[in-house]
MIBA-432788 format. One record per residue (C-alpha): residue in one letter; chain; x, y, z negated. Coordinates in Angstrom, 3 decimals. Layout:
% residues N
code A; unit A; x X; y Y; z Z
...
END
This chain:
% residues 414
code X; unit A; x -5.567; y 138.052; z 149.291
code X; unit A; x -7.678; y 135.340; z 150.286
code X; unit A; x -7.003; y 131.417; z 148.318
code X; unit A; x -5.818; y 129.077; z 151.045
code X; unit A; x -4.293; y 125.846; z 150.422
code X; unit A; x -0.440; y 125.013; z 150.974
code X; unit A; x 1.640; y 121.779; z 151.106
code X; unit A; x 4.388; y 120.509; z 150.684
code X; unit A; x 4.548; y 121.095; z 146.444
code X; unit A; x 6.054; y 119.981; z 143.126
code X; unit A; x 4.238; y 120.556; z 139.773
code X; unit A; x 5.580; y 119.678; z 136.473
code X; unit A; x 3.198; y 119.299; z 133.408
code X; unit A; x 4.559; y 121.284; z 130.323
code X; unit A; x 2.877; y 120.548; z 126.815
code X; unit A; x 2.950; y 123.546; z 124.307
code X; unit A; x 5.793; y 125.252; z 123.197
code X; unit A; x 8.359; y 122.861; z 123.066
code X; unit A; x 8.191; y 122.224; z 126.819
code X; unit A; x 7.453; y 125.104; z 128.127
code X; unit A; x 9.889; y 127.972; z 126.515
code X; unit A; x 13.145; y 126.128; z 126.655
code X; unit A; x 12.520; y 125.341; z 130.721
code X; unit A; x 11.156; y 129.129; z 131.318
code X; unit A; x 14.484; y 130.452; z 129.370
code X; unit A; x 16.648; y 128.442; z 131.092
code X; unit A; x 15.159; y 129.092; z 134.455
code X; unit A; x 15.473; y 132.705; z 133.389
code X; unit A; x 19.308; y 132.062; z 132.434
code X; unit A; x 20.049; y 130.778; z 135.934
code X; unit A; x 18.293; y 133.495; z 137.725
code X; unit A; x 20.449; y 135.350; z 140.705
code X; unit A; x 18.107; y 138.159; z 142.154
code X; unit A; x 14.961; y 138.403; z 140.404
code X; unit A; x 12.860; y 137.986; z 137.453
code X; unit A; x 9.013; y 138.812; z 137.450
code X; unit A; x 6.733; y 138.153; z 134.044
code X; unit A; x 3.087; y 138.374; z 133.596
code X; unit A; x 1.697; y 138.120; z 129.605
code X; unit A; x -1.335; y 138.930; z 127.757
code X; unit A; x 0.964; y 138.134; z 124.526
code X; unit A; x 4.492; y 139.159; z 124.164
code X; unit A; x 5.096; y 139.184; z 119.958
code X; unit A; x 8.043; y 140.048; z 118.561
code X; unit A; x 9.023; y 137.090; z 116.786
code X; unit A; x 11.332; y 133.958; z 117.517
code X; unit A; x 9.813; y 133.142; z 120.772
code X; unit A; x 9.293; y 136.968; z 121.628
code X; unit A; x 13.374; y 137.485; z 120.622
code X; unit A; x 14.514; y 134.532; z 122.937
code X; unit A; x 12.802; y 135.696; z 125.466
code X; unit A; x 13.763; y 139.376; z 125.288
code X; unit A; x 17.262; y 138.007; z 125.413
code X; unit A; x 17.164; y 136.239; z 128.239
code X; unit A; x 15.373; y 138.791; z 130.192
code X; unit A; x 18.233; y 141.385; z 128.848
code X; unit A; x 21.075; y 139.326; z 129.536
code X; unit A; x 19.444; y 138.326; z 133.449
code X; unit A; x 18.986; y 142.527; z 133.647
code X; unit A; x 22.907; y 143.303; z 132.682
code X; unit A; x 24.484; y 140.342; z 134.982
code X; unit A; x 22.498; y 142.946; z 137.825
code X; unit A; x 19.073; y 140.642; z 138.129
code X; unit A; x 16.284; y 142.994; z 138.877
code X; unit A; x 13.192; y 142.464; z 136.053
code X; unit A; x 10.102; y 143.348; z 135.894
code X; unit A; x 7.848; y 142.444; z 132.972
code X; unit A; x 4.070; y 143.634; z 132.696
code X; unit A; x 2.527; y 142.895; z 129.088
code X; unit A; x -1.322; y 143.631; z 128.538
code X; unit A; x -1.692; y 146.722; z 126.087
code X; unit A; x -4.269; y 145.194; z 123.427
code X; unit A; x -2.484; y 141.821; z 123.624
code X; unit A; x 0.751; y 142.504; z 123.176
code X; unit A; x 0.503; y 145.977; z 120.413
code X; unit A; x 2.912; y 145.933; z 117.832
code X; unit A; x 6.428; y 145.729; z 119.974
code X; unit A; x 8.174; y 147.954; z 117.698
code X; unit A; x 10.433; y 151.122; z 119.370
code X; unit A; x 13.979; y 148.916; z 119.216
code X; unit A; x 12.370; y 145.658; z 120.663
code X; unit A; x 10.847; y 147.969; z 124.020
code X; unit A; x 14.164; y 150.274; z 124.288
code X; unit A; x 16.605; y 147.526; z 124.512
code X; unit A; x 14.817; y 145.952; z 126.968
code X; unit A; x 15.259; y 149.766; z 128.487
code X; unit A; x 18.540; y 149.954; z 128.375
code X; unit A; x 19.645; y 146.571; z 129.397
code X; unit A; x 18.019; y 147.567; z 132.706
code X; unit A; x 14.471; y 145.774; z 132.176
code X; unit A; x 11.456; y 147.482; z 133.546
code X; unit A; x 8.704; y 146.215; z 131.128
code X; unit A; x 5.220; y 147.502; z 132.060
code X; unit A; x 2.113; y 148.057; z 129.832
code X; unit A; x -1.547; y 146.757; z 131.735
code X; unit A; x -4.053; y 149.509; z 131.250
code X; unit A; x -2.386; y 151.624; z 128.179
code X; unit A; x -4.595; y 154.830; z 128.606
code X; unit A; x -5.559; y 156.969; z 125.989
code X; unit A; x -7.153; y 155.275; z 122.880
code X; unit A; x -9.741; y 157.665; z 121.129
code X; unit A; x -9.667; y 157.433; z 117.526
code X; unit A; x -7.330; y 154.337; z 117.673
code X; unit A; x -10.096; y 152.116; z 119.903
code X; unit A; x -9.234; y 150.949; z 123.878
code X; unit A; x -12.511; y 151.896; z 125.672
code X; unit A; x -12.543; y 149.089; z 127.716
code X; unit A; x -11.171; y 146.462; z 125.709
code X; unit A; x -13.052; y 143.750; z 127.317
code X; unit A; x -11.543; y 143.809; z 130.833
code X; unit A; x -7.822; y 142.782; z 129.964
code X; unit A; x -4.613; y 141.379; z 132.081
code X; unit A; x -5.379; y 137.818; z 130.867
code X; unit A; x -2.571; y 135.889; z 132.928
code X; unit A; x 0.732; y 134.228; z 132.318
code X; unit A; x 2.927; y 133.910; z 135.192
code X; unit A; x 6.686; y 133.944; z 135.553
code X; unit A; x 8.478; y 134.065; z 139.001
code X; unit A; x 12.154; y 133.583; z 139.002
code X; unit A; x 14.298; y 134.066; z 142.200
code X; unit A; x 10.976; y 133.472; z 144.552
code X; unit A; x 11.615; y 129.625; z 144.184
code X; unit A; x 10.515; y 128.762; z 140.863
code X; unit A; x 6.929; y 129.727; z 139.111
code X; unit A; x 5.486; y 128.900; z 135.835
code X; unit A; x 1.829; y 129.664; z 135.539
code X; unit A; x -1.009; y 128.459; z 132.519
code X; unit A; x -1.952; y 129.446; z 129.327
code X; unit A; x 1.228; y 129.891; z 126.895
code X; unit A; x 2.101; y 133.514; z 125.919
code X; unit A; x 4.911; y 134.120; z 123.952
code X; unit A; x 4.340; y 133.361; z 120.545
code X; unit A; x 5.368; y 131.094; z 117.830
code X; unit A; x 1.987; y 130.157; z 117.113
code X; unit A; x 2.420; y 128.002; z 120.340
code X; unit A; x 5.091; y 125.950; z 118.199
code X; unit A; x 4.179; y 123.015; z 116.112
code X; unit A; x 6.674; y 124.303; z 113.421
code X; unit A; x 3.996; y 127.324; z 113.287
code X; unit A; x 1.547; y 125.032; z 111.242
code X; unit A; x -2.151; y 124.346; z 111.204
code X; unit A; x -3.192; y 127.149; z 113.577
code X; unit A; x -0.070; y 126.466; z 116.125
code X; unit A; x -1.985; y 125.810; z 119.648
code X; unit A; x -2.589; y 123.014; z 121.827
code X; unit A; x -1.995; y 124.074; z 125.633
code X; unit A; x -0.777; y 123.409; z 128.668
code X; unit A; x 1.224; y 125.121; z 132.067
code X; unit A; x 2.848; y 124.102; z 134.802
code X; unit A; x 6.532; y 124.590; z 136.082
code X; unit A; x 5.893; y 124.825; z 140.405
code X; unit A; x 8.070; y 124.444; z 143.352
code X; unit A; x 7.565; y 124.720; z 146.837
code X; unit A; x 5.816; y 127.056; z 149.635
code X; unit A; x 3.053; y 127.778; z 146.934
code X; unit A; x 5.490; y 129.946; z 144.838
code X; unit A; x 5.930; y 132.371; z 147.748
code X; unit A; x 2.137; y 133.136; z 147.376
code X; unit A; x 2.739; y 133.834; z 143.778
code X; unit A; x 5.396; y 135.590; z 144.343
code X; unit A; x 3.491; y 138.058; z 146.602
code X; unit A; x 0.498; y 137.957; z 144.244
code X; unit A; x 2.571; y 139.369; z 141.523
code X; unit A; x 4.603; y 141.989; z 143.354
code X; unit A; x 1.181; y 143.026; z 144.615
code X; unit A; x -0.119; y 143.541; z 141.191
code X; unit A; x 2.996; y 145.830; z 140.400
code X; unit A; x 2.210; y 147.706; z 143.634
code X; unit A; x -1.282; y 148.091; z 142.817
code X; unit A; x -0.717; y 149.342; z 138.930
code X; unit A; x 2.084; y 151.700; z 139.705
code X; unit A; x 1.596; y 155.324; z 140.725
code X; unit A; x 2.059; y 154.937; z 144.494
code X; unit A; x -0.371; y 156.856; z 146.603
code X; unit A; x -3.420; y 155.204; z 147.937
code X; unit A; x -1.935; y 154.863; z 151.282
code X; unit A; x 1.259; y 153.144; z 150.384
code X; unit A; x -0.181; y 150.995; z 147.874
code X; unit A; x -2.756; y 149.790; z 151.186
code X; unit A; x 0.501; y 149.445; z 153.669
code X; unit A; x 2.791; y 147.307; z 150.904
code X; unit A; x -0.572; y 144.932; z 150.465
code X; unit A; x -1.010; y 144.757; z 154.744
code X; unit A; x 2.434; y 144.166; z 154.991
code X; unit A; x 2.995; y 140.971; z 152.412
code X; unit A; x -0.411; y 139.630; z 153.500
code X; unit A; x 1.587; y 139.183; z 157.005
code X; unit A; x 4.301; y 137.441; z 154.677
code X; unit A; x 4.282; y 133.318; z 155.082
code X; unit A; x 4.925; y 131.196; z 152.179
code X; unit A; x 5.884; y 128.199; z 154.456
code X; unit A; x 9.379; y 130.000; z 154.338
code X; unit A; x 10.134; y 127.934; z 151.222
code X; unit A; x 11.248; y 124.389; z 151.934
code X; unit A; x 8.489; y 121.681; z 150.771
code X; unit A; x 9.514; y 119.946; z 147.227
code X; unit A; x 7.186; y 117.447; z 146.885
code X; unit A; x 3.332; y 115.623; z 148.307
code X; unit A; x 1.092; y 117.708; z 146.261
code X; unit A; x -1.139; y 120.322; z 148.101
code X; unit A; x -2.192; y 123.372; z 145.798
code X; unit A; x -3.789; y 126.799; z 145.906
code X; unit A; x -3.518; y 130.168; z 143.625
code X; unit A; x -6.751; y 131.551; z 142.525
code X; unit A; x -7.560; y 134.460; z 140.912
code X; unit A; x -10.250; y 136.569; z 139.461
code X; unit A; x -10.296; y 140.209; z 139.326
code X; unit A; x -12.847; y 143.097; z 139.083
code X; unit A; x -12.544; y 143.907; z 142.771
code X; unit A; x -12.657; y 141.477; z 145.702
code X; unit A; x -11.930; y 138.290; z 143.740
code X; unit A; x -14.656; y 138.244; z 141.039
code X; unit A; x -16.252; y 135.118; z 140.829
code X; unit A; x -13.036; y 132.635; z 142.211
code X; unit A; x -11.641; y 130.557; z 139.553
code X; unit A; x -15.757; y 129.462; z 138.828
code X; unit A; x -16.323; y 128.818; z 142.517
code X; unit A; x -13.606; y 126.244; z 142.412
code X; unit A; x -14.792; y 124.561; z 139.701
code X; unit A; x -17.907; y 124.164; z 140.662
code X; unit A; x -17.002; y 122.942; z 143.942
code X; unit A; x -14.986; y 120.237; z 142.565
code X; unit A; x -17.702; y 119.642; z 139.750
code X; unit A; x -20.553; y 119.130; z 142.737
code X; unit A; x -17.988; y 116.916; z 144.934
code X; unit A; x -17.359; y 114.304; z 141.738
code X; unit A; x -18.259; y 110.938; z 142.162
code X; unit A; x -16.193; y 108.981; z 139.682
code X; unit A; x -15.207; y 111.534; z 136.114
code X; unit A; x -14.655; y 115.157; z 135.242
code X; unit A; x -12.618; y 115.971; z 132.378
code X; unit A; x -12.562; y 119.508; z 131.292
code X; unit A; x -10.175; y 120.628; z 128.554
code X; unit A; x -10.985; y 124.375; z 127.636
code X; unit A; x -10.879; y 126.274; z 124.238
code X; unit A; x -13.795; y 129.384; z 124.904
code X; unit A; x -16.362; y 126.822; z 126.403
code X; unit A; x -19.630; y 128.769; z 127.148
code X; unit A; x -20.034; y 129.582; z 130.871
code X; unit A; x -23.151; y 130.291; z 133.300
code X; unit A; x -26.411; y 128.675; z 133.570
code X; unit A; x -25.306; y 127.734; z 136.805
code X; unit A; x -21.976; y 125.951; z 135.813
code X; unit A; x -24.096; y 124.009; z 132.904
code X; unit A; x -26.294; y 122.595; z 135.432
code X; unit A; x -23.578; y 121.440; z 138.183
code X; unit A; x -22.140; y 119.790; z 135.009
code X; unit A; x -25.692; y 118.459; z 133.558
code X; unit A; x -26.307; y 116.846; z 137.804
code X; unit A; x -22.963; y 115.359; z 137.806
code X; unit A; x -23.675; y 113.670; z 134.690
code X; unit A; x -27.104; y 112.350; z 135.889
code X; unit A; x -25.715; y 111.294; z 139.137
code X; unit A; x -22.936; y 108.667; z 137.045
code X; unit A; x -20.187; y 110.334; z 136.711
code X; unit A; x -18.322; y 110.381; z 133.409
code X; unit A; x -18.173; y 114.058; z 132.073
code X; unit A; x -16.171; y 114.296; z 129.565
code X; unit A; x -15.657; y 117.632; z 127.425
code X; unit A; x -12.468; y 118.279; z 125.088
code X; unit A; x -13.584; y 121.710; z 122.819
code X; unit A; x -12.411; y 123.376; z 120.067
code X; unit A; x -13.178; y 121.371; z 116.946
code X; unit A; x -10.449; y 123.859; z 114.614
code X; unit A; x -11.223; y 126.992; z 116.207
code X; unit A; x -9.512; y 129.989; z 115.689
code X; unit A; x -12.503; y 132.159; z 116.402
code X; unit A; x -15.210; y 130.803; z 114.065
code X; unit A; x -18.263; y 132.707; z 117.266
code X; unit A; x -16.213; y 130.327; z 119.727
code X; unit A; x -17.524; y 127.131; z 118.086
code X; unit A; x -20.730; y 128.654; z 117.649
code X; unit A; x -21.268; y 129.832; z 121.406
code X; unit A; x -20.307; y 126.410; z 122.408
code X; unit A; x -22.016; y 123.791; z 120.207
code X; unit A; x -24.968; y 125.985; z 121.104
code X; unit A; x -24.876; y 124.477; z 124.541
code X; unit A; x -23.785; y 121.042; z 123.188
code X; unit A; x -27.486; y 119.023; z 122.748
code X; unit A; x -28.671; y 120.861; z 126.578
code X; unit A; x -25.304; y 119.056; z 127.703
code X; unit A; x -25.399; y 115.656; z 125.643
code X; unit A; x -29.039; y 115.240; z 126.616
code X; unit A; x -27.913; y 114.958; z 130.293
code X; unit A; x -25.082; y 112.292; z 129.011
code X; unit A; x -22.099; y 114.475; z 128.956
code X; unit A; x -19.039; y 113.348; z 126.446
code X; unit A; x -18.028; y 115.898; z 124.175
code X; unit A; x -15.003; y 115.710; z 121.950
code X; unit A; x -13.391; y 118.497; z 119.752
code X; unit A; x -9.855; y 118.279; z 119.381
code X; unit A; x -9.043; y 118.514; z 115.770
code X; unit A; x -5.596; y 118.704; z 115.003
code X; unit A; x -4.909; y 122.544; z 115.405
code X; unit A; x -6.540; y 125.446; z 117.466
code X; unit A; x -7.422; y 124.085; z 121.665
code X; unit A; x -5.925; y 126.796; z 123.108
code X; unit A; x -5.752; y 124.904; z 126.698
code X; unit A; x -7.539; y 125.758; z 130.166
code X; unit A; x -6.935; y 122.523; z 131.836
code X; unit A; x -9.146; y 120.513; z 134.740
code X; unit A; x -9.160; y 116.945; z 136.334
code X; unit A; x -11.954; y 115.570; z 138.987
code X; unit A; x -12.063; y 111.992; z 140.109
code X; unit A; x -8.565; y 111.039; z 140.966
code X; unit A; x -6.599; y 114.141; z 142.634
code X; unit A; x -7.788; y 117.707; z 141.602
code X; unit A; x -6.695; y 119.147; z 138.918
code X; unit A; x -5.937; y 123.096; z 137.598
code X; unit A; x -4.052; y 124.330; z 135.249
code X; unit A; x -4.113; y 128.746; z 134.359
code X; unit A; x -5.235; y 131.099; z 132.285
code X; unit A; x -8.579; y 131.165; z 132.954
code X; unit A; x -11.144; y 130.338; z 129.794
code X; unit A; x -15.138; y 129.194; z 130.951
code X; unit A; x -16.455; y 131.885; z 128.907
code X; unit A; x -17.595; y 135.353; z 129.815
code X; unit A; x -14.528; y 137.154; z 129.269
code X; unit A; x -12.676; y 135.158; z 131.481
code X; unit A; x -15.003; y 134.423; z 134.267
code X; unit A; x -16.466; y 138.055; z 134.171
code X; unit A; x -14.431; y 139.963; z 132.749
code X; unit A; x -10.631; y 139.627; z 132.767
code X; unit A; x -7.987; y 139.130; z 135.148
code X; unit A; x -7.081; y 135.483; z 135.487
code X; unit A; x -4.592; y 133.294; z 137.522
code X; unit A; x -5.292; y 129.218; z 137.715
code X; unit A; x -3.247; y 126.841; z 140.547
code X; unit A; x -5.382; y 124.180; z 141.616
code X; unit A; x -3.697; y 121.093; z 142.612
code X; unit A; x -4.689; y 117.772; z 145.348
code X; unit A; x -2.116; y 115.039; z 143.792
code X; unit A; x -2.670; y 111.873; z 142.257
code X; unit A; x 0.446; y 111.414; z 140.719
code X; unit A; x -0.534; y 115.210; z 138.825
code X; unit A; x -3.501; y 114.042; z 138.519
code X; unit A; x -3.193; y 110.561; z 136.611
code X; unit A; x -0.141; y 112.154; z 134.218
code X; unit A; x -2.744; y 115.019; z 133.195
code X; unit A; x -5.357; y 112.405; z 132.625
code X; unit A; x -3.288; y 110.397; z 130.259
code X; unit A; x -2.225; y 113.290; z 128.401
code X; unit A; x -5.734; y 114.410; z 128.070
code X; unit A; x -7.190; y 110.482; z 127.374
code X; unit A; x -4.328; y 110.365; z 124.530
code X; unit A; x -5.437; y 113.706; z 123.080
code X; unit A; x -9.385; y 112.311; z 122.745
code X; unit A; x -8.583; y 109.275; z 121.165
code X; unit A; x -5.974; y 110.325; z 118.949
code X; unit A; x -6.841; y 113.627; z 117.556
code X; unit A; x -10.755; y 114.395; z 118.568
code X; unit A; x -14.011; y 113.652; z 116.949
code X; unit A; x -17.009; y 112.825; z 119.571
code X; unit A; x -19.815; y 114.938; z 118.965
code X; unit A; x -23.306; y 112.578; z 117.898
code X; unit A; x -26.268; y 112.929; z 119.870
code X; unit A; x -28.155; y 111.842; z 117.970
code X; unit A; x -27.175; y 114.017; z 115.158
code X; unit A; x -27.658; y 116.887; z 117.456
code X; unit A; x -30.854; y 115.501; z 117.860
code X; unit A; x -32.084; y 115.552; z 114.222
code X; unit A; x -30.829; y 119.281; z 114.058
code X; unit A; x -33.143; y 122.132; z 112.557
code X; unit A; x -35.614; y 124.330; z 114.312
code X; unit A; x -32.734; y 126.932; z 113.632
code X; unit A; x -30.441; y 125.105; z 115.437
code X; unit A; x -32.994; y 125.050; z 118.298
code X; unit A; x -33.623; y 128.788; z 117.873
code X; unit A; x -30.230; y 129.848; z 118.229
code X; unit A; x -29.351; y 126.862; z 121.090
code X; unit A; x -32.123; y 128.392; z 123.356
code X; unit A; x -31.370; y 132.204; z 122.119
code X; unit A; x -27.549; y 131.353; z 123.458
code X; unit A; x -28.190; y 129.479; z 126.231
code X; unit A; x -30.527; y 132.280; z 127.670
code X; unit A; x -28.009; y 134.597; z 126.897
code X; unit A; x -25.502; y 132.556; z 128.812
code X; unit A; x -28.148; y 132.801; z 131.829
code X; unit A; x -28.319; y 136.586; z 131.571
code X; unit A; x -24.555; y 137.610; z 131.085
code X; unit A; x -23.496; y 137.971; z 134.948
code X; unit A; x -26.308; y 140.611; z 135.184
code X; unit A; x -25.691; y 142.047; z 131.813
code X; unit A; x -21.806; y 142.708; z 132.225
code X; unit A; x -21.920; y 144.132; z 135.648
code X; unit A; x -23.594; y 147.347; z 133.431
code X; unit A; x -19.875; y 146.949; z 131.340
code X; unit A; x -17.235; y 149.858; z 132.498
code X; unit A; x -15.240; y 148.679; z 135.381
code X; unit A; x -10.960; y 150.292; z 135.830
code X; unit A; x -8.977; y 150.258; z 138.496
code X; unit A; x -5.644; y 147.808; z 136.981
code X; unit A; x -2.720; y 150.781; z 136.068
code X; unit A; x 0.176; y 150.525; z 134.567
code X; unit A; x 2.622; y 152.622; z 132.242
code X; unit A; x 6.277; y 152.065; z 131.536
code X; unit A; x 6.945; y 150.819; z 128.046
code X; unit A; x 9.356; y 152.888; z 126.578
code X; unit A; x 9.791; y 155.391; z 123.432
code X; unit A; x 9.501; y 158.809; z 124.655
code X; unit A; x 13.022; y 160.332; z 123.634
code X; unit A; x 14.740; y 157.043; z 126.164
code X; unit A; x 11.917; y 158.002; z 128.757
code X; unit A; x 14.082; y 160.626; z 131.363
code X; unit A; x 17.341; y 158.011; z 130.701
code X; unit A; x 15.295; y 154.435; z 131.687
code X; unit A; x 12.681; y 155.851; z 134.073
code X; unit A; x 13.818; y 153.262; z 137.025
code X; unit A; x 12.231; y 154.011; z 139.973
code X; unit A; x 9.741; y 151.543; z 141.393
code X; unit A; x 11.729; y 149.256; z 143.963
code X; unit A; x 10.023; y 147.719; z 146.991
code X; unit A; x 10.664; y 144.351; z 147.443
code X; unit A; x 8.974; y 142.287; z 150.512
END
């Protein structure tokens, strides 16, 4: 599937938890026809519980659900959690669930990374919340800070195809049908759905076939076409040599780049990966804040005064190398401007700017490690293409004994 762009959209911000769940669930409530879920984290606590309700309760009313989890994030559903699901007529998929030699997933790196919900073909949700309490503020000092978007209009007939294309290409089809289903919904035109709004937008994705480098190219793109501020609001910061420079040019040409990291971090090598890059960036006159409040979670993008993205996708190696990803990039100001508030609010209320000039009077082991990383950061393209690469598969989720009774045969839906 090749990105194009599509008109004619709506896109509502949703901030963490509280905005997010209670409009998915409802969405999910309302649903007629059709329910399809994407997670790399489905836990079985309150937020994994609502959810499994609603998507029970949509399956019994006669609403046709599919749900596709990724097998190291989501690994502790326990046997009643997946059967009920089962029985109530949910088909809930596992990403990649092969066999796991003395307890280890062989290629734990590569990993179905995205979070998209489809409802009906008219509604999409797409970002970076899984469902998990920790994305509640109730959770405590490591709930998460992040973002998604709620999306109407033609664009959520391309997502729609993009995620009945990934069931298609998991599922156990032969090579031949698998290639006919993705001709025929590549003939498929979005511009069936009536227009809901100005802004323009595109689905990009990255994957370890056709589609490996996409979410970056956009970025850098719209990083090399700035002329006024970038604002980039991403908790894994440590991408290419290539994307550090675009950023480090932009800087030098005037443009305000501003950079909202992890300051909490809920992987202590995160901070360390990034803040190794921080004095080769600040040197060049980039802004960098990290947000202190609770974990930065986000994967959030503004240039100058209309693009913007919102997905899944992190700027470190996993992401842009390694897993599978799904980001909308949106042209609207009014998108735009509200994102840029949200993000100004965020720096001045609950960051710290990083000092250059304490960066400057760091140790020669800071400078050891800063040019050992950023090197490293250089290499990695070349390094992980020598990683194991999988075709994406997937496995109903199901206890054995219920297996023969909720088997439900793939459906094809165009």
């Amino acid at each position: 599937m090749t990105a194009r762009w599509y008109d004619g959209n709506h896109f509502t911000l949703l901030e963490n938890g509280e905005e997010f769940f209670p409009r998915v669930f409802d969405t999910i409530a309302a649903a007629r026809k059709e329910v399809v879920v994407e997670t790399f984290i489905l836990f079985e606590d309150k937020v994994g519980l609502q959810l499994h309700e609603a998507l029970a309760n949509a399956a019994r009313r006669g609403v046709q659900v599919d749900v596709t989890i990724d097998g190291w994030g989501s690994p502790d559903l326990s046997p009643q959690f997946i059967s009920s699901l089962c029985e109530a007529g949910v088909r809930l998929h596992v990403f990649d669930p092969g066999p796991r030699p003395f307890g280890l997933r062989p290629n734990l790196l590569r990993r179905m990374h995205r979070k998209i919900v489809v409802v009906d073909g008219e509604t999409a949700f797409i970002g970076g919340i899984n469902y998990s309490a920790d994305h509640l503020a109730d959770f405590g000092p490591e709930a998460k800070q992040d973002w998604s978007v709620q999306v109407r209009g033609p664009i959520v007939a391309e997502i729609h195809r993009f995620a009945h294309a990934a069931l298609a290409a998991g599922s156990r089809h032969s090579p031949m049908r698998r290639w006919w289903r993705r001709r025929r919904e590549a003939r498929s035109s979005p511009d069936q759905l009536p227009r809901a709004g100005t802004a323009r937008a595109m689905l990009v994705t990255r994957d370890n076939g056709f589609h490996t480098t996409d979410i970056e190219k956009q970025y850098r793109l719209a990083i090399r076409a700035a002329r006024k501020r970038i604002v980039i609001a991403n908790a894994y910061f440590f991408p290419g040599y290539r994307f550090i420079r675009d950023l480090r040019r932009a800087s030098r040409r005037g443009v305000d780049v501003v950079l909202i990291l992890q300051g909490t971090p809920d992987m202590a090598i995160v901070k360390v990966g990034a803040t190794a890059l921080y004095s080769h960036l600040a040197k060049a006159g980039v802004r960098i804040f990290e947000y202190c409040d609770r974990p930065l979670h986000g994967k959030v993008a503004l240039v100058d005064d209309e693009w913007s993205t919102v997905g899944s996708s992190n700027l470190d190696p996993l992401s842009l190398q390694l897993n599978l990803e799904a980001n909308v990039v949106i042209r609207d100001r009014a998108f735009n401007q509200h994102l840029y508030e949200q993000l100004d609010q965020l720096m001045h209320k609950s960051c710290k700017q990083v000092n250059y000039e304490e960066l400057e009077q760091a140790g020669w082991l800071h400078v050891l490690r800063s040019f050992i990383a950023f090197h490293l950061v250089r290499l990695y393209p070349a390094l992980s293409s020598w990683l194991p690469r999988h075709r994406p598969r997937l496995a109903p989720a199901m206890p054995e004994d219920l297996r023969p009774a909720c088997a439900v045969p793939q459906k094809e839906t165009g």
